[in-house]
C-alpha positions as CSV (number, residue, x, y, z in Angstrom):
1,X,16.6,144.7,46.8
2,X,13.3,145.9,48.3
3,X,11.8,141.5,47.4
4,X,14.8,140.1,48.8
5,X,14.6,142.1,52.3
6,X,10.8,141.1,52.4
7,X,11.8,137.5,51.3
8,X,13.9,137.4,54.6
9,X,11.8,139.2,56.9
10,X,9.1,136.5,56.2
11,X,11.4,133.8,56.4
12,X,12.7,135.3,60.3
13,X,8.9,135.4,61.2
14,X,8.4,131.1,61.0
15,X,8.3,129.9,64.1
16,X,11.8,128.2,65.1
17,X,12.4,124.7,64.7
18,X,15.3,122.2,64.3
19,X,16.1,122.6,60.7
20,X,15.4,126.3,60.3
21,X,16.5,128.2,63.9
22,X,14.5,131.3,63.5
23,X,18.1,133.5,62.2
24,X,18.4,133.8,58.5
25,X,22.1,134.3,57.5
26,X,23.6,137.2,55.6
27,X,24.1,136.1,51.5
28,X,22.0,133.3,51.5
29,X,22.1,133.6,47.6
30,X,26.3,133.3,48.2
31,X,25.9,130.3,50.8
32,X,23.8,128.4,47.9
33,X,26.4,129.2,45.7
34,X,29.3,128.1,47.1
35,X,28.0,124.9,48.7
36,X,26.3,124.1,45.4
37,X,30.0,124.8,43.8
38,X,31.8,122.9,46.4
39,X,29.3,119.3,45.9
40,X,30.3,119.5,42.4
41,X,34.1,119.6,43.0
42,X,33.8,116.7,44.9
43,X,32.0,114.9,42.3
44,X,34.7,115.9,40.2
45,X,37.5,114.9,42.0
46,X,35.9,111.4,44.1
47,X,37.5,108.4,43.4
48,X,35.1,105.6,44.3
49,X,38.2,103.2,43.8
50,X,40.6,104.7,45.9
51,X,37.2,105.2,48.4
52,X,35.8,101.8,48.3
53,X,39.0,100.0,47.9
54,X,41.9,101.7,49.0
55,X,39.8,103.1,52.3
56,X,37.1,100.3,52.6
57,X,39.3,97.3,51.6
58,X,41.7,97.7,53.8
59,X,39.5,99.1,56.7
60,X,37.3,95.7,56.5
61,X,40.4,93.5,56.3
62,X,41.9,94.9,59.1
63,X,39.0,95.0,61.3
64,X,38.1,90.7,60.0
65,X,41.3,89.7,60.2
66,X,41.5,88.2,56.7
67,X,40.5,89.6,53.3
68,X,37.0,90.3,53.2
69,X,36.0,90.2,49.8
70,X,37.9,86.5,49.1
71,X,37.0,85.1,52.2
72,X,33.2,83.4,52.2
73,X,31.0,84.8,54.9
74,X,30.5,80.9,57.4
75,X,28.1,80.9,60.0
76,X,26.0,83.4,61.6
77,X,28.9,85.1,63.8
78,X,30.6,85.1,60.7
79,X,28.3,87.6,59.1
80,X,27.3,90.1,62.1
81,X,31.4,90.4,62.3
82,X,31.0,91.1,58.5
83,X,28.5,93.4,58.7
84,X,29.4,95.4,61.3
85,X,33.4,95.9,59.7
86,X,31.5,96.6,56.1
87,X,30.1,99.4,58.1
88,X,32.8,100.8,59.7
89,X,34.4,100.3,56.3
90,X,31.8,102.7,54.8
91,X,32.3,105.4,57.0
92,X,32.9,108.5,55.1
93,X,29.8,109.1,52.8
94,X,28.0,112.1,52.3
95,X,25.0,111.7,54.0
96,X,27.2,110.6,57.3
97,X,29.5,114.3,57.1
98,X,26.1,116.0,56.6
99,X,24.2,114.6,59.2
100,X,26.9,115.2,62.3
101,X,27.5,118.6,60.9
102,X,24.0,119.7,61.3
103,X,24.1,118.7,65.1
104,X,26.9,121.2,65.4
105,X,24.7,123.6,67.1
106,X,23.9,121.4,70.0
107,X,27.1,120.5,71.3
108,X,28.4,122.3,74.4
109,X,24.8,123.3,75.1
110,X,23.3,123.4,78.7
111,X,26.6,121.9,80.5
112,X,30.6,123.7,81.5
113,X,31.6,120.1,82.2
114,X,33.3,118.0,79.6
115,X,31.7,115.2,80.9
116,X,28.1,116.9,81.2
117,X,28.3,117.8,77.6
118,X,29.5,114.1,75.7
119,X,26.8,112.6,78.4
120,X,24.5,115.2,76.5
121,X,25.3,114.3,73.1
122,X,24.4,110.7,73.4
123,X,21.0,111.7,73.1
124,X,20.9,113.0,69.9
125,X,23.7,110.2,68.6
126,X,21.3,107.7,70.3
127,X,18.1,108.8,68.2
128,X,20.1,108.6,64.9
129,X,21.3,105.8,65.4
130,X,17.9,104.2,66.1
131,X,16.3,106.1,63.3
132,X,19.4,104.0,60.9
133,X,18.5,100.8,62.6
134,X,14.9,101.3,61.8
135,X,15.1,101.6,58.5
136,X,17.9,99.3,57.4
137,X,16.5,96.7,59.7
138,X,13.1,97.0,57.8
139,X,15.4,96.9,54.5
140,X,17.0,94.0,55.6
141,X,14.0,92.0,56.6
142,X,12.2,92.7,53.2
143,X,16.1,91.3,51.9
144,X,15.4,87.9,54.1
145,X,11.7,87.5,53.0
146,X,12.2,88.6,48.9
147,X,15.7,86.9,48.9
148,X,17.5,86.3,45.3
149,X,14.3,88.4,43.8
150,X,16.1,91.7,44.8
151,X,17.7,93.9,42.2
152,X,20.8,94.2,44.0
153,X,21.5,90.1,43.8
154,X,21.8,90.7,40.2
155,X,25.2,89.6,38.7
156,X,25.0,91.2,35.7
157,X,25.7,94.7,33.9
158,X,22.1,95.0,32.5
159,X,21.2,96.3,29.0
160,X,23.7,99.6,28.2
161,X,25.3,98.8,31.9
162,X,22.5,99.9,33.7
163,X,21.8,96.4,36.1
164,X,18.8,96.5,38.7
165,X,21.1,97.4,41.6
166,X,22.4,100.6,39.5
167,X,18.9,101.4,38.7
168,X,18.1,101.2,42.2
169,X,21.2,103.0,43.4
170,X,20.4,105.6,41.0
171,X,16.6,106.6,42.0
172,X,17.4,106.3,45.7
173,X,20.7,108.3,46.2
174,X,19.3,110.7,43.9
175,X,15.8,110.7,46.4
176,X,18.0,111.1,49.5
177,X,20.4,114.0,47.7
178,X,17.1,116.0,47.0
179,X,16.0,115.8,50.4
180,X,19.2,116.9,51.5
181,X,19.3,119.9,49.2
182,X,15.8,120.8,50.4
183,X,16.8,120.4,53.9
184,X,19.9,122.7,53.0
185,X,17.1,125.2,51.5
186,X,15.0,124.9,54.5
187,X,17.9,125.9,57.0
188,X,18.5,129.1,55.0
189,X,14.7,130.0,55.3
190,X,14.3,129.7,52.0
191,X,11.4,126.6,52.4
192,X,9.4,125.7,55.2
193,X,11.1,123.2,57.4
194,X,9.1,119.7,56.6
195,X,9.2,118.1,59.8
196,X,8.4,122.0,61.9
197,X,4.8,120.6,62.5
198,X,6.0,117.4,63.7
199,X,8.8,118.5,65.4
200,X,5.9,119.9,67.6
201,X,4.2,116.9,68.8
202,X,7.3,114.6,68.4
203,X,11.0,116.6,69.0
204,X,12.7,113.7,68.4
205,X,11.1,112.9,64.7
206,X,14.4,115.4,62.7
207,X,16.9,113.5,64.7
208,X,15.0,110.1,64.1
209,X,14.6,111.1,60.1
210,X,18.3,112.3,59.7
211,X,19.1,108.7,61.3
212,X,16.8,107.2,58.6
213,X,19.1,109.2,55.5
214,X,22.1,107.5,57.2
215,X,20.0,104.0,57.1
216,X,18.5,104.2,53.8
217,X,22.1,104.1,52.2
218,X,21.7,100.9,52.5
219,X,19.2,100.5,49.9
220,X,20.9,102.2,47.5
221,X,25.1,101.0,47.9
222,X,25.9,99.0,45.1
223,X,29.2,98.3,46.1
224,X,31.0,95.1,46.5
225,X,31.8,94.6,50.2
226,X,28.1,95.3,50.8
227,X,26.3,93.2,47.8
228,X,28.6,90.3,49.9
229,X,26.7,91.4,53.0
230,X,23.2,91.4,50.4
231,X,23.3,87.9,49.3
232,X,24.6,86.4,52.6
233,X,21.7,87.8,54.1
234,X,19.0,87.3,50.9
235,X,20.1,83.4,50.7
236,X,19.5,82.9,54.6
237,X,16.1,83.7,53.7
238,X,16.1,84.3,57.6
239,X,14.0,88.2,57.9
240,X,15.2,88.4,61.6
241,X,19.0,87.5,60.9
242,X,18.8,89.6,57.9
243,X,17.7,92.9,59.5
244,X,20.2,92.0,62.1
245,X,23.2,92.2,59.8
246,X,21.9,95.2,58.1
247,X,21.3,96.9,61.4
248,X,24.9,96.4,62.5
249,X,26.3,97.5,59.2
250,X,24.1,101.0,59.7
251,X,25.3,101.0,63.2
252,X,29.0,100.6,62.4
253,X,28.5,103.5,59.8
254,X,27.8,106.0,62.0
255,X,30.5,104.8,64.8
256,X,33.8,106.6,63.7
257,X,31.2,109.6,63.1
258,X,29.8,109.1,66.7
259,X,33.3,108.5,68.5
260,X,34.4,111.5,66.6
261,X,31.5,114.2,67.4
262,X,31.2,112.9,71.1
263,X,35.2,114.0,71.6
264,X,34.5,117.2,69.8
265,X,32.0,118.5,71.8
266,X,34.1,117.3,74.8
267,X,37.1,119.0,74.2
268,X,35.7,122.5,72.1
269,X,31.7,121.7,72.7
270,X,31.7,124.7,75.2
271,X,33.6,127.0,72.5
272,X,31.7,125.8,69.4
273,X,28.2,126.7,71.1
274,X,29.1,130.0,72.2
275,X,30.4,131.0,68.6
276,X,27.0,129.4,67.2
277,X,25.1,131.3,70.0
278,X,26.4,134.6,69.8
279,X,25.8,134.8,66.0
280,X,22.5,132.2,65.5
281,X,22.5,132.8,61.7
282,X,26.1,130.7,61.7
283,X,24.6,128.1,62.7
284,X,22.1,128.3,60.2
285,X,24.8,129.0,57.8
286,X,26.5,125.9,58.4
287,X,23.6,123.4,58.7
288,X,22.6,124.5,55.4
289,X,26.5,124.4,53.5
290,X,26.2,120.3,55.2
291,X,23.1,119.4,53.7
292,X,23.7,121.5,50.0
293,X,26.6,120.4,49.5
294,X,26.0,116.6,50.1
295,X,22.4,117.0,48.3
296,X,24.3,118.5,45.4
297,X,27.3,116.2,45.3
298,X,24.7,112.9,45.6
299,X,22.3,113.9,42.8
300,X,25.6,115.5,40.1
301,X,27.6,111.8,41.4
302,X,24.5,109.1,40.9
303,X,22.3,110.6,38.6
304,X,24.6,112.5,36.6
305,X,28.4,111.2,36.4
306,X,27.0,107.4,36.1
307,X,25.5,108.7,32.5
308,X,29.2,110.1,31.4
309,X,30.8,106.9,33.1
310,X,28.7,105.3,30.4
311,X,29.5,107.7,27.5
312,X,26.0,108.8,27.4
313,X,26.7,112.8,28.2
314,X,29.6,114.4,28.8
315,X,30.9,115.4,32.1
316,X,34.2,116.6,33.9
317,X,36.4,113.6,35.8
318,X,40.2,114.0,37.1
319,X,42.3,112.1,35.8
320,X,42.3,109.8,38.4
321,X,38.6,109.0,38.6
322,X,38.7,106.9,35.3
């Protein structure tokens, strides 16, 4: 009893910063629990077909006007319109529910007018979204350069069903689900907050990284709407068109997110930040269930359930999953 008070007494004395607010929250040892818990329930229970298909399919046919997946990608236009539906299409990942949860705490904050506070939000929607296009517009110009030698251009299943583009899927989902799951950690007090020095100098670099998470999916999706996206943009062999496309597909990821928090904090930003503000270590609290639950869920889904998907280990599906 006597470690744990002094665990959380030197965690309250780091100075505050954006990913670790100075309040530790009551149970922290409860919090982990549960969010660690609820990651793998969803791993459990997600159904990348009904997700990709069901959702995205329809989503990106919709939006194009024809189906997406039988239709060949002609022309230039063609494939910005493609890329930005794809994204839109992709909405609802982890790393996208994690990220606009941990800007809870700043909506409502330094405006009473509805207006004042969805004009202040754009900030911090503006910065991720320019972290996302940094990244997957460097991604997609290494895509244009490289072209057919990328992993993810790969047709085939590989040796045991592991192909380049699962490989790769693999290492950096399960990369970007332990950063997650540190940043989780890090919110509790538990860790030092990685960008607090930074922060510092630059107090735009945690929105600018949480941005890059969102951007960096992109290196990793294997899925099929997006490996259409890949090759149009590896056989242009065009580096400026190709980190185009790739920056629209990041930036119509994030849009239904956007759209959605920018209402929010209009209509109940005021009431949110006064519920966050009166008890700080909710706040903390909550940053920390986003980013531990979609750390755990991305390292149990990629690096673990693709091995029983495989018959290599054993692990728990529903029924629908298979």
């Amino acid at each position: 009893m006597t470690q744990t008070v002094q665990r959380s007494t030197k965690a309250a004395t780091r100075p505050p910063s954006f990913f670790f607010n100075g309040h530790v929250p009551r149970r922290r040892a409860l919090i982990v629990t549960l969010s660690a818990l609820f990651g793998f329930a969803l791993t459990v229970v997600w159904s990348a077909k009904f997700v990709d298909q069901t959702i995205g399919d329809n989503v990106a046919n919709t939006l194009l006007g024809h189906p997406a997946k039988e239709t060949p990608i002609a022309g230039a236009l063609a494939g910005l319109a493609f890329a930005l539906a794809t994204g839109i299409a992709g909405t609802f990942t982890a790393c996208n529910v994690a990220v606009f949860s941990a800007l809870a705490p700043l909506t409502g904050a330094g405006s009473t007018s509805r207006r004042g506070r969805m004009a202040a939000a754009l900030r911090p929607v503006g910065l991720l979204a320019l972290g996302a296009v940094i990244v997957s517009a460097l991604y997609g110009t290494v895509v244009g350069l490289v072209g057919a030698g990328m992993p993810q251009f790969e047709q085939g299943q590989g040796g045991g069903g592991f192909s380049g583009r699962l490989v790769q899927a693999m290492v950096v989902f399960g990369l970007i689900g332990l950063v997650m799951t540190y940043l989780g950690l890090a919110a509790l007090g538990v860790v030092r907050d990685p960008l607090a020095n930074v922060s510092r100098v630059l107090p735009s670099a945690p929105l600018l990284f949480m941005g890059g998470l969102i951007g960096a999916f992109l290196i990793g999706r294997p899925f099929p709407l997006f490996r259409q996206l890949f090759q149009d943009a590896a056989e242009s062999r065009n580096s400026l068109f190709a980190a185009l496309e790739f920056a629209l597909q990041s930036l119509g990821n994030i849009t239904v997110m956007a759209t959605v928090f920018l209402i929010v904090t209009g209509l109940f930003g005021d009431r949110i930040h006064r519920a966050l503000t009166k008890r700080p270590g909710r706040a903390s609290a909550l940053m920390a269930v986003a980013f531990l639950a979609a750390g755990i869920f991305m390292i149990l889904y990629w690096d673990v359930r693709i091995l029983a998907a495989r018959d290599l280990i054993w692990y728990p599906m529903a029924p629908w999953v298979a």
